[in-house]
Residue, then its C-alpha position, 0 to 999 in steps of 0.5 A: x904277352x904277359x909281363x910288365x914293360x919293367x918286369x922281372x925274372x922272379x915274378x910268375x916265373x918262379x911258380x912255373x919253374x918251381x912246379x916243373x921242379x917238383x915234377x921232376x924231383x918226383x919223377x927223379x926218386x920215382x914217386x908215382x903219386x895218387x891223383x896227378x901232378x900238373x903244372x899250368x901256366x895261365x896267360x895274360x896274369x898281369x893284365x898289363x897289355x890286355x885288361x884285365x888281369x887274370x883273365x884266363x885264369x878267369x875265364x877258368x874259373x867261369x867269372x869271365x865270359x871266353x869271348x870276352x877275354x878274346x875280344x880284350x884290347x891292347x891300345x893299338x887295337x889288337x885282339x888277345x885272341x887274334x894275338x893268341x892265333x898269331x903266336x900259336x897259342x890259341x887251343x881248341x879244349x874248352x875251357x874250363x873242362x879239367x877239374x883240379x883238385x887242388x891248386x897250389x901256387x909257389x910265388x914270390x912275395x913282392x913286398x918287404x914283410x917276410x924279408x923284414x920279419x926274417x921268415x923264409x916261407x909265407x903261408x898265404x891265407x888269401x889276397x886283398x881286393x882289387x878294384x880299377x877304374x878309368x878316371x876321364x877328365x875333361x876341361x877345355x883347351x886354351x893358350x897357355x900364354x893369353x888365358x888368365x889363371x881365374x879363367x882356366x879349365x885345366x884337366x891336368x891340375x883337376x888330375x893332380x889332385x885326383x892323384x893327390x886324393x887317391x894316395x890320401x885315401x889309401x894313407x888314411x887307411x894303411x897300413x891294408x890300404x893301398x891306391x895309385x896312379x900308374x898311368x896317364x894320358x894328357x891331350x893335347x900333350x903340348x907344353x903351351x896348350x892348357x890340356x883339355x883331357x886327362x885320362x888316368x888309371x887308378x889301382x886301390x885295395x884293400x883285404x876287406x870288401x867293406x873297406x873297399x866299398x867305402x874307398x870307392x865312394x870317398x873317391x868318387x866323392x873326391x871327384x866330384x868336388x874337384x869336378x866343380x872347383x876345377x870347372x871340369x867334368x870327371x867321369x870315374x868308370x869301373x874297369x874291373x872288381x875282384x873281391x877279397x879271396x880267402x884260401x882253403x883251409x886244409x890247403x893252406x894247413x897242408x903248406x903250413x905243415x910242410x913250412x913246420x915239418x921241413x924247419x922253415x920259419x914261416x908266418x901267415x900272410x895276406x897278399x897284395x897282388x893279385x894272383x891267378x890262385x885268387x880266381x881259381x879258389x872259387x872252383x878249386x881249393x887254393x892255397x899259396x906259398x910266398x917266399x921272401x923278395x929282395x927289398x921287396x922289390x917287383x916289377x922292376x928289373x932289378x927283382x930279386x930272391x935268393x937262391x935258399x928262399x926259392x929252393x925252400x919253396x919249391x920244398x914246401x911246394x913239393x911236400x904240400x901237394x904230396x900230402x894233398x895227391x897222396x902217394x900211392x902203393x908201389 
């Protein structure tokens, strides 16, 4: 249910595994700590099969309705929750009900920076904002031999340079700044028919709320005029907004101090992607901890980390959540 259709072993699996590795080193040397060691594996991070991403993690943290999550669709019509019935993995606890103390989530980077930079731990401070919209354009359909060029209500060349303007957008503020276009529909999808519908997803952000709301209104600026030189109507409609996140403080020291402590070189980072940590930091202190990636390669099959930079993780991660339970008297 929760990967993407080219994902790979490091993404969201790193952090489970690195949580049970630290309830098992613990349990293994008999360290009873002071407040409870847990490892929670939230479902639907991705979002990529049901929108939005980190729902449950969402519906956690009280910024999405349960019902609303249960009723999210995948393109043939199923239901999350009647998804989650069929595999067992619908529960009866309310959500939400199991306060954390503390949450610290190990993952890798997913970018270039700490590769680059030589770091073997990234302190993550917080992430950038996210916004996704669902762009509609919609010219009309026609014979791709008998309708002249002057004449032509082409929704797939108004969606070229709607593409061309998101990635505009984006460069024109890097190197924060990101946008893309993952995704896209075409009807009637025929190769001799000039296509009267275009539907497409577009991804931008950007770790300062400001910034996103200016790319936000340039973009559907952009819109517009395509709209009247391209003779088409294009509907921009918001999908789903998370802000720029900041982290704890004490959290992020505790990892900062477990990064020093242990001998690993390290820096603060922001993140790009989107984490569940980014929704459970409005009820909960959160921190992070990034570890370097292969190419900083994700989302792909080919997704790598070296087996020294998860082991330092998991090390930070151990040390960081110690400090933060405490450890208590035998």
């Amino acid at each position: 249910m929760d990967t993407q259709p080219h994902g790979g072993r490091f993404d969201g699996v790193y952090g489970v595994l690195a949580g049970l590795e630290v309830i098992r080193s613990l349990n293994d040397h008999h360290v009873e700590t002071e407040a409870a060691i847990e490892v929670i594996v939230w479902t639907n991070e991705e979002g990529c099969r049901f929108a939005p991403a980190m729902v449950a993690s969402g519906v956690y943290a009280g910024l999405f309705e349960l019902d609303y999550a249960l009723g999210c669709t995948d393109e043939t019509g199923v239901t999350m929750g009647a998804e989650l019935e069929r595999i067992g993995y619908a529960g009866d606890r309310p959500c939400g009900e199991h306060a954390l103390g503390a949450l610290f989530e190990a993952h890798i980077e997913q970018g270039p920076i700490l590769e680059q930079a030589d770091d073997t731990i990234g302190v993550v401070t917080g992430a950038q904002g996210t916004r996704w919209y669902t762009v509609s354009i919609t010219g009309q359909d026609a014979h791709a031999g008998s309708t002249p060029m002057a004449g032509r209500r082409d929704a797939v060349v108004a969606a070229a340079a709607l593409i061309e303007s998101v990635d505009h957008i984006a460069r024109e503020r890097s190197p924060q700044a990101v946008g893309t276009v993952g995704a896209l529909t075409v009807s009637p999808n025929s190769q001799n028919t000039i296509a009267g519908h275009v539907e497409l997803r577009v991804d931008m952000r950007h770790p300062d709320a400001q910034m996103m709301t200016e790319m936000d209104a340039v973009l559907r600026d952009s819109a517009a005029t395509i709209a009247e030189a391209r003779n088409v109507v294009i509907n921009v409609d918001d999908i789903w907004y998370k802000p720029p996140v900041v982290f704890d403080t004490d959290c992020i020291a505790s990892v900062r101090e477990a990064a020093a402590t242990l001998g690993y070189s390290h820096q603060d980072i922001v993140s790009g992607a989107g984490h569940d940590a980014c929704q459970v930091c409005s009820v909960a202190p959160t921190a992070m901890i990034f570890v370097p990636c292969a190419g900083g390669l994700s989302h792909n099959e080919a997704e790598s980390a070296k087996p020294e930079h998860l082991e330092a993780g998991c090390n930070v991660l151990l040390n960081a959540m110690v400090e933060r339970s405490g450890v208590a008297e035998s």
